[in-house]
C-alpha positions as CSV (number, residue, x, y, z in Angstrom):
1,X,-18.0,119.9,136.6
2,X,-16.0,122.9,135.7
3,X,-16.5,123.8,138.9
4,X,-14.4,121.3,140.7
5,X,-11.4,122.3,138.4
6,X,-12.1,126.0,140.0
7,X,-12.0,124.8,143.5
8,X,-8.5,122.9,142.8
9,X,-7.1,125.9,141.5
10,X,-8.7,128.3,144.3
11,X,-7.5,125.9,146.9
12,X,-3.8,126.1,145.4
13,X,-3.5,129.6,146.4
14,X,-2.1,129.3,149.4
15,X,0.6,126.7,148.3
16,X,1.9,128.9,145.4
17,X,2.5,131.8,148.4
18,X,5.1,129.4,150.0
19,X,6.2,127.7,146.4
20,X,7.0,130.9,144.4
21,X,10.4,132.1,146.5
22,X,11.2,128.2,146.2
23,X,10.7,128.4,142.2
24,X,12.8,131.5,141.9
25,X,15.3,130.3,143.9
26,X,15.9,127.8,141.3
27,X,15.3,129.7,138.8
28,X,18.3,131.6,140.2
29,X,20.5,128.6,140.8
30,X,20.1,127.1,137.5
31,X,21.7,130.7,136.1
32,X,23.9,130.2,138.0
33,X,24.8,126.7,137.4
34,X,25.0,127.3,133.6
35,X,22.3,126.2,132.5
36,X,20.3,127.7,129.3
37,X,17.1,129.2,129.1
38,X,15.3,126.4,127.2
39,X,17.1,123.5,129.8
40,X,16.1,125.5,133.0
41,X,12.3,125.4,131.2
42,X,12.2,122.2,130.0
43,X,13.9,120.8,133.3
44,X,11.5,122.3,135.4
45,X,8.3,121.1,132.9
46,X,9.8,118.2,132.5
47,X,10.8,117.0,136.0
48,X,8.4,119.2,137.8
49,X,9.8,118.4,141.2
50,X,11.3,121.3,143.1
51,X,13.3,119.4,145.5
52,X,14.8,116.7,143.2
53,X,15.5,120.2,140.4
54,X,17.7,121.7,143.2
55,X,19.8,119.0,143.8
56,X,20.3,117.8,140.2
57,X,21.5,122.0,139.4
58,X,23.5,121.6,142.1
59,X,25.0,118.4,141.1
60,X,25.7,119.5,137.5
61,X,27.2,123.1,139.0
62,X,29.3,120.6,140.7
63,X,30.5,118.6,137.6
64,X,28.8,115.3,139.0
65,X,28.9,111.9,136.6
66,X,25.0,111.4,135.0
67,X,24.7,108.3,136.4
68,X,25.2,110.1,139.9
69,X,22.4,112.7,139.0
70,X,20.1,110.5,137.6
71,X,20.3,107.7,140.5
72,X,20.3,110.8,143.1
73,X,17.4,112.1,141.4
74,X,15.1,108.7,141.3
75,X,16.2,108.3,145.1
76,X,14.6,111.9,146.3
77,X,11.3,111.2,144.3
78,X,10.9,107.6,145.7
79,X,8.4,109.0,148.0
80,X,6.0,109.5,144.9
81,X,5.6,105.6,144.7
82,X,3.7,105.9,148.1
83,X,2.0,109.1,146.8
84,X,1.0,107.0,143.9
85,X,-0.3,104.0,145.6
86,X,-2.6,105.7,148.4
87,X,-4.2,108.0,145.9
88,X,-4.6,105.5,142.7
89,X,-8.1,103.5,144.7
90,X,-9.9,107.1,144.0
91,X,-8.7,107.2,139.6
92,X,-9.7,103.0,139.0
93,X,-12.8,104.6,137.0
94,X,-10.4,106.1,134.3
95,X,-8.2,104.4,131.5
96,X,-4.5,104.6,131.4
97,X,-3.8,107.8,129.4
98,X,-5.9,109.6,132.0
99,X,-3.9,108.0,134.8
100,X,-0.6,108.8,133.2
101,X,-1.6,112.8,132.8
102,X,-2.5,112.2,136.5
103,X,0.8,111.0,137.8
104,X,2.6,113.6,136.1
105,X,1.0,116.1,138.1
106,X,1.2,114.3,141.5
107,X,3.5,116.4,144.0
108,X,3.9,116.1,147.4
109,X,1.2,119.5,147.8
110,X,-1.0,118.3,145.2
111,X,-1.3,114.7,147.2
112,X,-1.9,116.0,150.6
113,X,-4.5,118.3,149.7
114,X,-6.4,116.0,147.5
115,X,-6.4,113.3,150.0
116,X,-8.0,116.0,152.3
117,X,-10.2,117.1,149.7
118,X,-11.2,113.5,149.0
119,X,-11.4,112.4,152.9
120,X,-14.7,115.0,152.9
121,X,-17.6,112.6,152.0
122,X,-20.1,115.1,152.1
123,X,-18.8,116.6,149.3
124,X,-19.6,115.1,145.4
125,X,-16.7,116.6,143.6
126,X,-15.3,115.1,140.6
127,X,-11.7,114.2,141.7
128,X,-10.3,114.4,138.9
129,X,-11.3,117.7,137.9
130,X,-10.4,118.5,141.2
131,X,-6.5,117.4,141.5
132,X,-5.5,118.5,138.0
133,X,-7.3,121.9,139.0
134,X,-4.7,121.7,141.8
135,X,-2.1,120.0,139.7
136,X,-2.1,122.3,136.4
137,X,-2.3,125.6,138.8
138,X,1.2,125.1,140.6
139,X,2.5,123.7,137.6
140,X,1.7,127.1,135.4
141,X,3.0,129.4,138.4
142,X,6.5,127.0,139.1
143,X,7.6,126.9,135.2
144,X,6.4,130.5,135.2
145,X,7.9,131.7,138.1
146,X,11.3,129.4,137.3
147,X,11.4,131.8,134.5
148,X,11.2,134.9,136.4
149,X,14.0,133.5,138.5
150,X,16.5,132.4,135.7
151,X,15.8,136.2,134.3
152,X,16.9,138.0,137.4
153,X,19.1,135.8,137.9
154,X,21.0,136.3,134.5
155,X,21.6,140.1,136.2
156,X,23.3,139.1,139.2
157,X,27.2,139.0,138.5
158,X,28.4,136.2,138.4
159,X,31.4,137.0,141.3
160,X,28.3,136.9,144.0
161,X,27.8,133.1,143.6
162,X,24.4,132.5,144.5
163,X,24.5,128.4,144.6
164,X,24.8,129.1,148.6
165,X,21.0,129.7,148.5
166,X,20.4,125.6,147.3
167,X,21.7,124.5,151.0
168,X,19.8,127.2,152.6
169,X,16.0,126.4,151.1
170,X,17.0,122.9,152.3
171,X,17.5,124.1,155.5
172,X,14.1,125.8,155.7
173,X,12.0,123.2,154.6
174,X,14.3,120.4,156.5
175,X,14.1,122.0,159.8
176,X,10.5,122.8,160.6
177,X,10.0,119.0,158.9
178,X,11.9,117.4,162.3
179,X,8.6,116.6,164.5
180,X,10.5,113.0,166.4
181,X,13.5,111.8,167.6
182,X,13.6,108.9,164.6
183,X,13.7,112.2,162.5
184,X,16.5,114.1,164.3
185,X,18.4,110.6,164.3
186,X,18.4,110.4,160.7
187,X,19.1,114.4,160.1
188,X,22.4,114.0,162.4
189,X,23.6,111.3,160.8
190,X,22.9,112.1,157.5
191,X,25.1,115.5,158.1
192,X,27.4,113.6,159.5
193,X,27.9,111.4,157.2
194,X,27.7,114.1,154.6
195,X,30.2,116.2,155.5
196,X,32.6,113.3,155.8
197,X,32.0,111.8,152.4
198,X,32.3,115.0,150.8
199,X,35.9,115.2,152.3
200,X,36.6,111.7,151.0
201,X,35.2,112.7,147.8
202,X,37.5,115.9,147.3
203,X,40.5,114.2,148.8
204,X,40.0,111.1,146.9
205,X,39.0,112.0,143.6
206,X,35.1,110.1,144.5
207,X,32.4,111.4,141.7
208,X,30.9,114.1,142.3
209,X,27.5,113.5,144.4
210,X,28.7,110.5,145.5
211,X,28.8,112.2,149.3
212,X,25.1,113.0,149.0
213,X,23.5,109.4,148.1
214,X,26.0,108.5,151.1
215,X,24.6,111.1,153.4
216,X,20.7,110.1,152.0
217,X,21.1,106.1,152.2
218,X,22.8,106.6,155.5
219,X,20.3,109.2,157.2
220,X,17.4,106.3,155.5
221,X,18.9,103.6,157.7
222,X,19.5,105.5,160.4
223,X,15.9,107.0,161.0
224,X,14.0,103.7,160.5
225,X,16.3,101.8,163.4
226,X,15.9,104.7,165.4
227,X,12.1,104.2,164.6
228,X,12.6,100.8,165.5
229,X,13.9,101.0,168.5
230,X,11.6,104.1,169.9
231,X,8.4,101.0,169.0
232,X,10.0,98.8,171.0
């Protein structure tokens, strides 16, 4: 059964080649952003969600109310209630415990590959074995590699500014994601929308990251009418 453990973690491999730059880049950020050795750690073993860690440094880099952060946060990871429900049929055998250290590994990589994994009948691996041999392998290398980040980070000086590079992984994982028109809809408008709000929010006195569950909730809307309308 150890085995299937292996497998998870030789099949990670090629994730943690695209995940490490995206790890140090926070690791970076949350220098940057002021944050302490022991926060950027326990943030990123804690939270464990690369996308939703980005925002909240850059939210808290820009001063933005904890209410803000923690309602932007829970809105970016909503997608792991979907996660949860299509992979949950293939755990019913275990208790809750073991279903709780489950969750707390699921990620958007560690979902789609065990899916894929699991979607091979032919094969009789244990699953569980299999997604925390996944789960617990990216998990070691992002804390790790957050680490390495925050460390080179702490030598940069501080006049270079390096949040910049927040909007920029965005923009790398964003743009190759746009595979529809519904998709492009909601991209537009959520800049749109984004850049205007973060006007009103600076000109207005709005709390910080207001602009951005605007932009979000906005670009949400937008992308399933668009949907809507390319079904019809």
């Amino acid at each position: 059964m150890t085995e299937d453990f292996k497998a998870g973690a030789r099949d990670s491999i090629g994730v943690l080649l695209g995940l490490v730059p995206f790890a140090l880049v926070f690791g970076i950020a949350a220098d940057s952003a002021g944050l302490s050795t022991i926060q950027t750690v326990v943030m990123s073993a804690g939270i464990f969600a690369g996308t939703a860690q980005l925002v909240t440094v850059e939210l808290i880099a820009a001063n933005a109310g904890l209410a803000i952060i923690v309602v932007t946060g829970i809105v970016i990871n909503l997608r792991m209630l979907m996660y949860s429900a299509s992979i949950a049929p293939h755990f019913t055998e275990y208790g809750q415990r073991t279903r709780a250290v489950l969750a707390y590994f699921l990620t958007d990589h560690v979902y789609a590959m065990s899916i894929a994994e699991y979607a091979e009948e032919a094969r009789s691996r244990n699953k569980r074995l299999y997604y925390l041999g996944l789960g617990v392998s990216i998990w070691l290398v992002w804390v790790a590699t957050t680490v390495v980040g925050y460390v080179l980070g702490a030598g940069i000086p501080d006049s270079l500014n390096l949040m910049f590079a927040i909007p920029l992984v965005f923009l790398a994982i964003l743009v190759p994601a746009i595979e529809d028109a519904p998709q492009v809809v909601a991209a537009l408008a959520s800049a749109v929308v984004a850049i205007a709000a973060a006007y009103a929010v600076a000109e207005f006195g709005l709390p910080q990251g207001l602009d951005l569950l605007i932009a979000a909730a906005v670009g949400i809307v937008a992308g399933v009418t668009a949907e809507e309308v390319t079904a019809r």
